[in-house]
N, C-alpha and C positions, 0 to 999 in steps of 0.2 A: 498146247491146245489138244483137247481131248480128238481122237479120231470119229471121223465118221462110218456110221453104220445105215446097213439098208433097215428097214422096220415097214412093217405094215401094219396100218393101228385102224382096227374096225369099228364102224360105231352104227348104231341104232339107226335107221331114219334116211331119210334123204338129204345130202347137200345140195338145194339149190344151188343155179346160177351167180344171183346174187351174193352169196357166202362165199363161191371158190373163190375169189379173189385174197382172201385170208389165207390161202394155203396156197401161195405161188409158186413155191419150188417146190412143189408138190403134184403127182400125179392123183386124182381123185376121180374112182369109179364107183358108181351108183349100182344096186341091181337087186334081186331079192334072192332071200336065201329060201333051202329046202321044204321049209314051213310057210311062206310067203312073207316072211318080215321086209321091210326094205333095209337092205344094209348097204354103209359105204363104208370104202376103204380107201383108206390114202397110203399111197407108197413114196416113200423118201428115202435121203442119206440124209440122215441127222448125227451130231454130235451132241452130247448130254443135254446142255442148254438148250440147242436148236428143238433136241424132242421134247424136254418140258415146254416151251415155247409152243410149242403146236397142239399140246395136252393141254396149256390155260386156255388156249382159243378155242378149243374143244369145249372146254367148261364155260367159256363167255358166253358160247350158244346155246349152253345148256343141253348138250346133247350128250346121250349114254355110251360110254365106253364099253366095248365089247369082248377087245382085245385087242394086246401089244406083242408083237411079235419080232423080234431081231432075227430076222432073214439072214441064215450064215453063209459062208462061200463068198 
């Protein structure tokens, strides 16, 4: 089995209440960035599958990917 990795993957928009539930092993912080957009980020340990996994459910919602990022260390 593949290792896990930390990743922060930012997306457009706000996750409602309702939606975090989809992301349960998942930290997920709302807020707005320097321009006033709303952006969330989820922070995890994902392994390969796990983060595809969490990018389809990203797409389920229809929501814009912003950025993936594997947090080193």
């Amino acid at each position: 089995m593949a290792e896990r990795q930390e990743y922060h993957i930012q997306i457009e928009g706000w996750i409602g209440e309702p939606w975090r539930h989809w992301f349960e092993d998942t930290l997920v912080r709302s807020e707005r960035a320097r321009d006033g957009t709303p952006v969330t980020t989820l922070h995890g340990r994902f392994d390969q599958a796990a983060l595809r996994g969490v990018l389809c459910k990203v797409w389920d919602l229809n929501l814009t990917v912003l950025s993936v990022t594997r947090v080193e260390g």
